[in-house]
SELOKOL-156654 format. One record per residue (C-alpha): residue number from 1; residue in three letters; x, y, z. Coordinates in Angstrom, 3 decimals, m for minus. Each point is the difference from the previous one (the first is absolute). Layout:
N
+------+------+----------+----------+----------+
! resi ! resn !        u !        v !        w !
+------+------+----------+----------+----------+
!  NUM !  Ala !        X !        Y !        Z !
...
+------+------+----------+----------+----------+
This chain:
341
+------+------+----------+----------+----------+
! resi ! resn !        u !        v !        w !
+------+------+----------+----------+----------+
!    1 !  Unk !   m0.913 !  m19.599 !  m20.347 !
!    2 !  Unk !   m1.306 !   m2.074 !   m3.326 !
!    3 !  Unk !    0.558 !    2.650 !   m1.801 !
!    4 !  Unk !    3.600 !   m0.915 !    0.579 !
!    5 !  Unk !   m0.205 !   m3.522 !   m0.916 !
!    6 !  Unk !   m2.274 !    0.505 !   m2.714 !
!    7 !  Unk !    2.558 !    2.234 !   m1.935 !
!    8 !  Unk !    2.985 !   m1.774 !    1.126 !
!    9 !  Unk !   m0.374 !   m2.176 !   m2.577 !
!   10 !  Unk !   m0.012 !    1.908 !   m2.968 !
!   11 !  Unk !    2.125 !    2.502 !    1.444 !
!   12 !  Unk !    3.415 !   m1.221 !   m1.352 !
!   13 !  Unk !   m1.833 !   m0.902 !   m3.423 !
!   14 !  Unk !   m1.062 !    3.708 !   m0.395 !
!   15 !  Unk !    3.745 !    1.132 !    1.141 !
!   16 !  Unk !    0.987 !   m1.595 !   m3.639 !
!   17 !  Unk !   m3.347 !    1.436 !   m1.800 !
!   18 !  Unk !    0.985 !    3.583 !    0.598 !
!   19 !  Unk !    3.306 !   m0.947 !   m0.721 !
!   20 !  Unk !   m0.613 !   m0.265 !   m3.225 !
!   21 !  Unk !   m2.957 !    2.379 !   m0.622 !
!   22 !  Unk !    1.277 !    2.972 !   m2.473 !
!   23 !  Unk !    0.607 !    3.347 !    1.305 !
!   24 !  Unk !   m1.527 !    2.779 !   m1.438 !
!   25 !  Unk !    2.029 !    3.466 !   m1.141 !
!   26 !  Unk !   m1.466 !    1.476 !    3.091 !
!   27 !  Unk !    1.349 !   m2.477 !    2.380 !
!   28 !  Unk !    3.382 !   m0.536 !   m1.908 !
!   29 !  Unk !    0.505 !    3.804 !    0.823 !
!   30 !  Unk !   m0.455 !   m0.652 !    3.464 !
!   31 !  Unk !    2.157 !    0.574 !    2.236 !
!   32 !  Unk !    2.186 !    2.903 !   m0.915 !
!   33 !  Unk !    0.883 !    0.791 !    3.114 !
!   34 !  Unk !    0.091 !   m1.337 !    4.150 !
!   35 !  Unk !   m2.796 !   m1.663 !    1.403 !
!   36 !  Unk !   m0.905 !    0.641 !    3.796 !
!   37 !  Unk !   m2.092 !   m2.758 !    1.790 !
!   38 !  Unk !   m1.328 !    2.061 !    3.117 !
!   39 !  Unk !   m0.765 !   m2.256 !    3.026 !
!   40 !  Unk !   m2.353 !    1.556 !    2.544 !
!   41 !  Unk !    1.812 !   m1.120 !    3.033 !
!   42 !  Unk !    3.231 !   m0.065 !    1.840 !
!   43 !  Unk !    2.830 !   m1.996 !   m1.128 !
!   44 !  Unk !    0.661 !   m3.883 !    0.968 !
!   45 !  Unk !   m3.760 !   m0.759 !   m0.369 !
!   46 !  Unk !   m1.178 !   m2.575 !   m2.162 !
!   47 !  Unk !   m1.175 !    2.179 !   m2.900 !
!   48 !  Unk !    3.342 !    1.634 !    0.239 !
!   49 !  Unk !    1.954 !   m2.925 !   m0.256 !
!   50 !  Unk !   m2.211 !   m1.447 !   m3.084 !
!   51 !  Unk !    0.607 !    3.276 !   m1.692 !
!   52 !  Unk !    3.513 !    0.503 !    0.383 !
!   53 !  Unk !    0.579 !   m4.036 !   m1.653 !
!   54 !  Unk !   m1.996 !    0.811 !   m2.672 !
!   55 !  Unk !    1.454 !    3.489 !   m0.855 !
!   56 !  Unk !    3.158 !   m1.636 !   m0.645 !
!   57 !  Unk !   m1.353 !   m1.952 !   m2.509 !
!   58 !  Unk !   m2.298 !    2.567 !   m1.276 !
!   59 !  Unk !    3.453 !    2.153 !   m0.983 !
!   60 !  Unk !    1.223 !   m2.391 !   m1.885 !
!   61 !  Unk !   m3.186 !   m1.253 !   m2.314 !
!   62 !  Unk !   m1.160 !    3.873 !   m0.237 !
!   63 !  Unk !    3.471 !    1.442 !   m0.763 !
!   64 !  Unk !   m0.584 !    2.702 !    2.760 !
!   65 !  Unk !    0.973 !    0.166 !    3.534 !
!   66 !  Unk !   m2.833 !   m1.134 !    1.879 !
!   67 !  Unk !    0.035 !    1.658 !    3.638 !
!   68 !  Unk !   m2.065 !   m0.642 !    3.087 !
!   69 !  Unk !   m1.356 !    3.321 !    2.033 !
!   70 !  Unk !   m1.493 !   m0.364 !    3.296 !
!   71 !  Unk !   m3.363 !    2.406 !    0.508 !
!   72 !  Unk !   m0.972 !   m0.774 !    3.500 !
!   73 !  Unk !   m3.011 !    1.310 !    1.583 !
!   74 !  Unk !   m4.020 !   m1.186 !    1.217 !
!   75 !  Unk !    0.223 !   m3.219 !   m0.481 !
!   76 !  Unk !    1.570 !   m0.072 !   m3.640 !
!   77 !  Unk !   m2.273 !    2.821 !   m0.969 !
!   78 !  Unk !    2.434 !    2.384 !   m0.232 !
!   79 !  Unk !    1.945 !   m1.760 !   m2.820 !
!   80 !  Unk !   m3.241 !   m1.092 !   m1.715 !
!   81 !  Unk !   m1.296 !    3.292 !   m0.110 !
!   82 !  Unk !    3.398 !    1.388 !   m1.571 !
!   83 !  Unk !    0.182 !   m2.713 !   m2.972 !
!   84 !  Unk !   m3.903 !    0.829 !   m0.525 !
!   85 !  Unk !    0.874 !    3.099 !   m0.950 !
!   86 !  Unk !    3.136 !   m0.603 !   m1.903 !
!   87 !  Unk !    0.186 !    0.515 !   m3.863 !
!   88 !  Unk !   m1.046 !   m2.626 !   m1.564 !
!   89 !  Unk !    2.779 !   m1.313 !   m1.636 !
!   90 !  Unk !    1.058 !   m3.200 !    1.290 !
!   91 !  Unk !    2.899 !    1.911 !    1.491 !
!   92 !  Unk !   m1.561 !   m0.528 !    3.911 !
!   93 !  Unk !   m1.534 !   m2.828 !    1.752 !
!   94 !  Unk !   m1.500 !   m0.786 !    3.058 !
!   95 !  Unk !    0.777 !   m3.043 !    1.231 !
!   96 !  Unk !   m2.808 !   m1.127 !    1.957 !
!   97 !  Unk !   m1.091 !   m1.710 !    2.528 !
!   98 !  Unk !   m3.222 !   m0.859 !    1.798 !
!   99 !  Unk !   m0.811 !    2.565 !    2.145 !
!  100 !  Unk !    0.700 !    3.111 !   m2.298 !
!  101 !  Unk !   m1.889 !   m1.712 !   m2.776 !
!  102 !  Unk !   m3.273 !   m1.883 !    1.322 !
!  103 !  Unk !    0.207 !    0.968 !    3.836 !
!  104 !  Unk !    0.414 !    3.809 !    0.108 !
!  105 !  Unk !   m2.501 !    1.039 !   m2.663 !
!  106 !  Unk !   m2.449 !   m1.868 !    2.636 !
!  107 !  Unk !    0.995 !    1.297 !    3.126 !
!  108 !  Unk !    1.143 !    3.803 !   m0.835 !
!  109 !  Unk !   m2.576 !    2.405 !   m0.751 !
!  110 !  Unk !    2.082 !    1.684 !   m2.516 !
!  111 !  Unk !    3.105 !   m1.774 !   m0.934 !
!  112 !  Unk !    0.893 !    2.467 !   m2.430 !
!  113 !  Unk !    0.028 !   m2.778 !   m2.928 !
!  114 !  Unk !   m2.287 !   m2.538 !   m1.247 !
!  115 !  Unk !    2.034 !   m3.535 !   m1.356 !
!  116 !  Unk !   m2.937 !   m0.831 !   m2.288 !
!  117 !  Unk !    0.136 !    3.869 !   m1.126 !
!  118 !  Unk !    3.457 !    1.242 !    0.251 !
!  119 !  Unk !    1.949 !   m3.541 !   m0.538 !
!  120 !  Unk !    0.813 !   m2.473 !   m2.217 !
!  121 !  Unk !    0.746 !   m3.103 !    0.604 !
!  122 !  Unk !    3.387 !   m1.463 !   m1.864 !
!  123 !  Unk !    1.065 !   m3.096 !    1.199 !
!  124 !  Unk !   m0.467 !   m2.402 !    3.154 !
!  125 !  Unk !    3.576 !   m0.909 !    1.709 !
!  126 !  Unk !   m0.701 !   m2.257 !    3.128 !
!  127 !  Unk !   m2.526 !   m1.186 !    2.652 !
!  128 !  Unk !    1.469 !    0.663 !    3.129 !
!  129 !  Unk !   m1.027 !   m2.138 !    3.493 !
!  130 !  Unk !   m0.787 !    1.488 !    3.077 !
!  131 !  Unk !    0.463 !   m1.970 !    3.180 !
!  132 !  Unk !   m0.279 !    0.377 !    3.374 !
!  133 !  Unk !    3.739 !    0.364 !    1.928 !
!  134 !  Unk !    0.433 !    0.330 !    4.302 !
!  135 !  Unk !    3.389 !    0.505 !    1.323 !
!  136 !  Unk !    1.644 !   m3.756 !    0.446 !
!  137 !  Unk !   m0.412 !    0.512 !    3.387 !
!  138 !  Unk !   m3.670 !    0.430 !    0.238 !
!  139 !  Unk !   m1.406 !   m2.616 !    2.080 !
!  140 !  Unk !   m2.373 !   m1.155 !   m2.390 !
!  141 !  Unk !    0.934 !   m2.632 !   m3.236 !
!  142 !  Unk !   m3.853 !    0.502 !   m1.552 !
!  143 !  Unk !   m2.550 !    2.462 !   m1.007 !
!  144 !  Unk !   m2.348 !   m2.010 !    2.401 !
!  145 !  Unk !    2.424 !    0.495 !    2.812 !
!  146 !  Unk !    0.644 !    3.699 !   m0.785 !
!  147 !  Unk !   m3.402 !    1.106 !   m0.345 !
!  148 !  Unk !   m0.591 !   m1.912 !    3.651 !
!  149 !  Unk !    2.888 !    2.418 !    1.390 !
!  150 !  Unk !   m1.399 !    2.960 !   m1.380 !
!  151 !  Unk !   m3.725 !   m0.612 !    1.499 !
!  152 !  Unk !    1.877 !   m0.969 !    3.362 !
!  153 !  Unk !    1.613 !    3.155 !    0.396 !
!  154 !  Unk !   m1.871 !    3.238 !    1.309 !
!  155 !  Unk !    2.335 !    1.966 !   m2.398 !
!  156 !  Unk !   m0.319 !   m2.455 !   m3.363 !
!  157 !  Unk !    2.590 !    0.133 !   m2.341 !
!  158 !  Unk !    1.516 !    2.537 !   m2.511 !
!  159 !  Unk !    0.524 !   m0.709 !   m3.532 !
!  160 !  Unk !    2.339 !    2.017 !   m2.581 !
!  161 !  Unk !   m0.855 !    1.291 !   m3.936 !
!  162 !  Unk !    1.747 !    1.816 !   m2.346 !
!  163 !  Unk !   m2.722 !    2.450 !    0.044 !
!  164 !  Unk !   m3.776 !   m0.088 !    0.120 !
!  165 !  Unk !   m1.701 !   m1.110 !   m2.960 !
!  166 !  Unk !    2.511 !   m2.386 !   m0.078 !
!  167 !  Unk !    0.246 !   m3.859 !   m0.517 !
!  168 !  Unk !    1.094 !   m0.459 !    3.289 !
!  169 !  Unk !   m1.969 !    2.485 !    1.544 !
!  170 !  Unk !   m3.331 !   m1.574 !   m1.508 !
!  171 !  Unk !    1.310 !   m3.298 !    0.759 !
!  172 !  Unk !    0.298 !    1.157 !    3.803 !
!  173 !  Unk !   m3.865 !    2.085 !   m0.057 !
!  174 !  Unk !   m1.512 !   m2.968 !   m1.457 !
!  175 !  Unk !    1.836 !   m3.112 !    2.062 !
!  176 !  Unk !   m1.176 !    2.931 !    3.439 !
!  177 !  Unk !   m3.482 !    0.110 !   m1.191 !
!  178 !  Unk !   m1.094 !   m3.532 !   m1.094 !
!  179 !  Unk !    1.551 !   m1.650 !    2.958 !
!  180 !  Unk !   m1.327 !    3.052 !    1.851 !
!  181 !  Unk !    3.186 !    0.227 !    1.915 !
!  182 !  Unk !    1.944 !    3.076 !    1.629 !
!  183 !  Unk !    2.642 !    0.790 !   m2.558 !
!  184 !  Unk !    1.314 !    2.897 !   m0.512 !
!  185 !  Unk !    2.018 !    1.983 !   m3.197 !
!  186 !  Unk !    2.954 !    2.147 !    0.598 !
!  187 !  Unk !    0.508 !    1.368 !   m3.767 !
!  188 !  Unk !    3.618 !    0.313 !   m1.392 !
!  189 !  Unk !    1.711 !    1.394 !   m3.120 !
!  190 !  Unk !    0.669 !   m2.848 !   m2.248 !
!  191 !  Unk !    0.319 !   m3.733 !    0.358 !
!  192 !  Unk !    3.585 !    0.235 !    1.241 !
!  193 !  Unk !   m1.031 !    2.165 !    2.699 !
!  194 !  Unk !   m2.777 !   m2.449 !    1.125 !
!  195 !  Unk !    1.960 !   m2.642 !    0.007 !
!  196 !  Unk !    2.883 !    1.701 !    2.126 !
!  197 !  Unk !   m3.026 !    0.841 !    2.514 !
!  198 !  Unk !   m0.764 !   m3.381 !    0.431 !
!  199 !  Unk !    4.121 !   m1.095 !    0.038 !
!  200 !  Unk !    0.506 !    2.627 !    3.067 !
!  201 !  Unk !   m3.162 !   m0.986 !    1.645 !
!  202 !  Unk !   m2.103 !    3.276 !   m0.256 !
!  203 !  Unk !   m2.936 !   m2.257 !   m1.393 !
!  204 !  Unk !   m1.061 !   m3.773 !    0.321 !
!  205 !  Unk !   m0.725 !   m1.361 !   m3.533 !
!  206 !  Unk !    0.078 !    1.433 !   m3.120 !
!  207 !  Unk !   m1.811 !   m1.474 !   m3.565 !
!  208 !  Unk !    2.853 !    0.724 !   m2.140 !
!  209 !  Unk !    1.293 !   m0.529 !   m3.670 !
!  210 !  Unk !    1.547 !   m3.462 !   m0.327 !
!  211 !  Unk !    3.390 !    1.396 !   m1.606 !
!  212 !  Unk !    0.294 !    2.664 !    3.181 !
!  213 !  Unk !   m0.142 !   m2.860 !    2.197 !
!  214 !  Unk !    2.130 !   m2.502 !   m1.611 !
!  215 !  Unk !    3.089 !    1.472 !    1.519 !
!  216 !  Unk !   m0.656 !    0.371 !    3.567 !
!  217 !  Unk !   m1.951 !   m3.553 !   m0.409 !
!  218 !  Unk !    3.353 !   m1.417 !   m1.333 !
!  219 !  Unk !    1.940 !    1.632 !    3.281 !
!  220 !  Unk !   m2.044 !   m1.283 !    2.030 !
!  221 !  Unk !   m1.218 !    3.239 !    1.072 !
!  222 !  Unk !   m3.944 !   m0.928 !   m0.581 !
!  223 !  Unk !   m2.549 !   m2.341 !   m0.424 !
!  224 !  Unk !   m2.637 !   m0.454 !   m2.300 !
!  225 !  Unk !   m3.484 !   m1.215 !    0.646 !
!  226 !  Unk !   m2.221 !    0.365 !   m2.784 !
!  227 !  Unk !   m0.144 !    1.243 !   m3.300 !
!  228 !  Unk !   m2.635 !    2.452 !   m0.833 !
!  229 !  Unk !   m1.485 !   m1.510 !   m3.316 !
!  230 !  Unk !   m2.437 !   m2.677 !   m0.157 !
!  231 !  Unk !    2.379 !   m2.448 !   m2.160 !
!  232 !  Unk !    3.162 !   m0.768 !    1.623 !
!  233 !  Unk !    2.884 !    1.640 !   m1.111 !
!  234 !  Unk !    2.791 !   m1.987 !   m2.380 !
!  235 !  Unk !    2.790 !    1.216 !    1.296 !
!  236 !  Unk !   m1.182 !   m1.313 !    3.634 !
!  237 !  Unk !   m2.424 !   m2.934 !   m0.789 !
!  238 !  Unk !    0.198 !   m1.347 !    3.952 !
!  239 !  Unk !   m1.452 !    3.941 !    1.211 !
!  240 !  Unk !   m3.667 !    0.042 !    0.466 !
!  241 !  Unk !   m2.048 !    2.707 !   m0.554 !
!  242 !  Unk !   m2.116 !    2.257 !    1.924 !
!  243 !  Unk !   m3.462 !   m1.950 !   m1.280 !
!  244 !  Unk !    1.182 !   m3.170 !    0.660 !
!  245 !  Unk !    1.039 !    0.834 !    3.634 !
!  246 !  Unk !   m2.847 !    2.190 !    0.891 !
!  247 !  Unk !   m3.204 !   m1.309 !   m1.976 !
!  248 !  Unk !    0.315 !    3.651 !   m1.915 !
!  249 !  Unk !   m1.111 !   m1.518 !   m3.442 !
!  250 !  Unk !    0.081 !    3.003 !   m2.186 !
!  251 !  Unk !    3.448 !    1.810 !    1.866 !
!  252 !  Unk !    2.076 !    0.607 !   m3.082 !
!  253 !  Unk !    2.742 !    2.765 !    0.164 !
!  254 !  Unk !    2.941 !   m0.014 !   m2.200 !
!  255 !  Unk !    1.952 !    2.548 !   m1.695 !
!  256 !  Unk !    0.867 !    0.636 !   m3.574 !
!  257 !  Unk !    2.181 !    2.443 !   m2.267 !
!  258 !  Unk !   m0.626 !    0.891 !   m3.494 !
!  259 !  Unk !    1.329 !    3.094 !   m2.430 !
!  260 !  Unk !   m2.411 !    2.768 !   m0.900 !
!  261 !  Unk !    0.412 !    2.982 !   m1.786 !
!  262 !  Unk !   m2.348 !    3.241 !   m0.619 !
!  263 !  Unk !   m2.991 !   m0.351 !   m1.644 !
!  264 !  Unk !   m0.313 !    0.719 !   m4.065 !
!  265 !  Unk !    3.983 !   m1.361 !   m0.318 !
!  266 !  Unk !    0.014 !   m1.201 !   m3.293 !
!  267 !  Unk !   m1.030 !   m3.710 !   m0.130 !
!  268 !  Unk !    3.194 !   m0.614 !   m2.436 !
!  269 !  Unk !    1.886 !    1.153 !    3.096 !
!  270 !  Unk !   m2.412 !   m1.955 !    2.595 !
!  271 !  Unk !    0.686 !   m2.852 !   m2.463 !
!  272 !  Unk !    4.137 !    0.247 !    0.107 !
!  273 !  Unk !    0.037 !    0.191 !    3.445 !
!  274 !  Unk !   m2.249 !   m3.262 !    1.196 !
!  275 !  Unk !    2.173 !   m1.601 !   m3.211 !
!  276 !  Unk !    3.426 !    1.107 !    1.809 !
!  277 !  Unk !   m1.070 !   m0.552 !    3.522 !
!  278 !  Unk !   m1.496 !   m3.287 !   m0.618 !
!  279 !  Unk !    3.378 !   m1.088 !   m1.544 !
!  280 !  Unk !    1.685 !    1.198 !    2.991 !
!  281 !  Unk !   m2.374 !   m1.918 !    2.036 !
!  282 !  Unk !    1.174 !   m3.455 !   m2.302 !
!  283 !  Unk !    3.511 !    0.481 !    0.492 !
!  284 !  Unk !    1.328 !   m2.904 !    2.466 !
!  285 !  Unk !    2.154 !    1.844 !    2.539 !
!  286 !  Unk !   m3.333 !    2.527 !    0.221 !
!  287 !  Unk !   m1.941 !   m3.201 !    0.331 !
!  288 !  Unk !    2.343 !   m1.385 !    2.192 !
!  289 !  Unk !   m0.061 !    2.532 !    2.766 !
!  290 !  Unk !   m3.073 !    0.699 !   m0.062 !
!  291 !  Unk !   m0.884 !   m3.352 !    0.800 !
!  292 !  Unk !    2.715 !    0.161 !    3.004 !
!  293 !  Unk !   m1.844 !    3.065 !    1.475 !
!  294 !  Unk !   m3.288 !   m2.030 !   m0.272 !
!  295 !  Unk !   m1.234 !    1.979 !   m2.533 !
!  296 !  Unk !   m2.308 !   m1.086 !   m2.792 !
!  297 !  Unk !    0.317 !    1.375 !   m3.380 !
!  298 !  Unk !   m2.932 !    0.176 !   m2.166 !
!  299 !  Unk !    0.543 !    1.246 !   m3.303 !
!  300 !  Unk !   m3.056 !    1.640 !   m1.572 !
!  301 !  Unk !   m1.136 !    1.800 !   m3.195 !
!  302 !  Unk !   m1.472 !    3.906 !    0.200 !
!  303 !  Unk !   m3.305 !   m1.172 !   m0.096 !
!  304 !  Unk !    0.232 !   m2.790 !    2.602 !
!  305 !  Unk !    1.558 !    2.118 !    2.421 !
!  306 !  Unk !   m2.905 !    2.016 !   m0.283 !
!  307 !  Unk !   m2.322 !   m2.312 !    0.912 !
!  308 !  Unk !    1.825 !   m0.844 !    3.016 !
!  309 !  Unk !    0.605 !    3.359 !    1.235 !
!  310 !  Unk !   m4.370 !    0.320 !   m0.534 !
!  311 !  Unk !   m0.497 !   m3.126 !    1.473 !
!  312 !  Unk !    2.161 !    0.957 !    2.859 !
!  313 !  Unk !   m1.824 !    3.497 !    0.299 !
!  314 !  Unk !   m3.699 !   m1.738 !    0.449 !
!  315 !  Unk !    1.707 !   m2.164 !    2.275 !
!  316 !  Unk !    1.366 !    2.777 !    2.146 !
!  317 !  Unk !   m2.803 !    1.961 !   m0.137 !
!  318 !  Unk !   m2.404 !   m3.148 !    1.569 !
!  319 !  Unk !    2.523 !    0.168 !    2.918 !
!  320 !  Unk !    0.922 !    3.084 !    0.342 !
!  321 !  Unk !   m3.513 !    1.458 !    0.637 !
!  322 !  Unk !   m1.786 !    2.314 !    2.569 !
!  323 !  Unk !   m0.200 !   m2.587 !    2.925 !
!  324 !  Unk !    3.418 !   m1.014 !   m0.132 !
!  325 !  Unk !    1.228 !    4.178 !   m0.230 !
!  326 !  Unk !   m2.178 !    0.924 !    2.637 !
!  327 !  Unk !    1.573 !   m2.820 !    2.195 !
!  328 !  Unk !    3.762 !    0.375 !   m0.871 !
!  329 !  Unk !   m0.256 !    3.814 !   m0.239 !
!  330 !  Unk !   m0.811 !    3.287 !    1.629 !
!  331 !  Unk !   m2.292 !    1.607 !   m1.452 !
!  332 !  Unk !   m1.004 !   m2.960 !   m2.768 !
!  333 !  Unk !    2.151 !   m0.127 !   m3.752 !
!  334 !  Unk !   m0.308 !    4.206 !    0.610 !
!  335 !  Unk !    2.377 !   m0.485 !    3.258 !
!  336 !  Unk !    2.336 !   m2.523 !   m1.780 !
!  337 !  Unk !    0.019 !    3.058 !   m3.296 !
!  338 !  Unk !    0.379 !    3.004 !    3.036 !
!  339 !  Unk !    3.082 !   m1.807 !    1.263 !
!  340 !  Unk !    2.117 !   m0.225 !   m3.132 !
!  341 !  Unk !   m0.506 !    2.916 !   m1.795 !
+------+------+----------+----------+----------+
């Protein structure tokens, strides 16, 4: 999470620097023609939502229509694995998230594409919270209280994820084996799916991505008890997290989204794109409701972004490593690769 906070600062400053850094011929050719921003899962999930805001504003500042195209498929591989091996052009982009970009590459055997290889990063668009939702009918108002439910019942309880490899699904695995409590993962399709599991009662709890939640929160359909990172949240200073409620110092899940394209696009491309997208990211009505779906915005340079998206791969791979595969899956990281290819 400092990353966030320690770029937040300068991130509206550099919105105006690449505002006014000169284009090259290269980039002033680009585009000539649409753009497609491919998100690897189904519609009405967070990165979805992100993308289709900012391809709105992408049209306009690039001159081209700007159109979103949903790749679904092993946990956001699928859609990763089709922009890797896209022409390089700036022409196709992955919008990415955490698991098909730090998370898979970990867990699957063979992917099919390598970020660090295959992608490059473009530009950073938000830091997404994850937090912890039960049906507003669950009989318990904390994590504390929740966690005593789940060790009281012979069964335990059930939690929801958009798909392993997953925010939420991690969030669940981890929360299961550091309070070594029966929990159990029913996987889904997507964050909307989750989240409807949890509305019709086919699973207890689900860690899920602030903006999913806000609208079944504001129904009065759920409840929230924690949020997943290890700061507090700014769109919901009064929720405490996971650490402070358990004693879990180092539990730290969140979610982000960011633009990549192939590896070897042109960096005058690279460059037009973070300048465009960061501009879309200063605009006030972007800023605006992003900031009503709890989302934090984060503008960053190409070369900042990646450092974050390293940073976030060592971090991954410390937790994602062969005791915590051979505990969530069959058959170790192999088992988790077996069952999505």
């Amino acid at each position: 999470m400092k990353w966030f906070h320690q770029i937040a600062a300068s991130g509206l400053a550099l919105s105006v620097l690449v505002c006014a850094a000169p284009l090259t011929v290269m980039a002033q050719a680009f585009p000539d023609r649409p753009v497609t921003l491919v998100v690897a899962y189904p519609p009405g999930g967070t990165g979805d939502v992100i993308a289709r805001l900012i391809a709105g504003r992408l049209s306009t500042s690039l001159g081209q229509p700007t159109r979103v195209e949903n790749r679904t498929g092993a946990s956001g591989a699928v859609g990763a694995r089709f922009v890797s091996r896209a022409p390089a052009d700036g022409y196709t982009l992955l919008i990415g998230q955490t698991a098909e970009i730090v998370a898979n590459p970990i867990l699957m055997k063979d992917a099919g594409y390598d970020p660090a290889r295959d992608l490059q990063p473009v530009a950073f668009l938000a830091m997404v919270p994850v937090v912890l939702a039960v049906p507003a009918n669950a009989p318990y108002t904390s994590l504390q209280q929740m966690l005593a439910a789940a060790r009281a019942s012979k069964k335990g309880l059930t939690f929801a994820s958009g798909g392993p490899g997953t925010t939420g699904h991690l969030a669940g695995e981890l929360l299961r084996l550091r309070t070594q409590t029966r929990l159990i993962h029913v996987p889904t399709d997507g964050a909307n799916a989750a989240f409807n599991d949890l509305l019709d009662g086919r699973v207890d709890f689900y860690f899920a991505p602030y903006p999913v939640a806000m609208g079944p929160l504001k129904d009065g359909k759920v409840k929230l008890l924690a949020s997943g990172s290890l700061k507090r949240i700014l769109a919901d200073p009064t929720l405490p997290t996971v650490a402070e409620q358990s004693g879990l110092r180092s539990f730290d899940i969140f979610a982000w989204v960011g633009v990549f394209a192939p590896r070897g696009t042109p960096s005058d491309v690279v460059s037009r794109l973070n300048r465009d997208i960061n501009l879309a990211l200063a605009q006030p009505e972007v800023r605006q409701q992003f900031a009503a779906d709890g989302v934090e915005i984060v503008p960053m340079s190409v070369g900042q972004f990646e450092d974050f998206v390293k940073a976030e791969a060592r971090r991954y791979s410390e937790l994602l490593n062969e005791d915590f595969c051979s505990k969530v899956f069959y058959g170790g990281c192999e088992g988790f690769s077996a069952g999505l290819q």
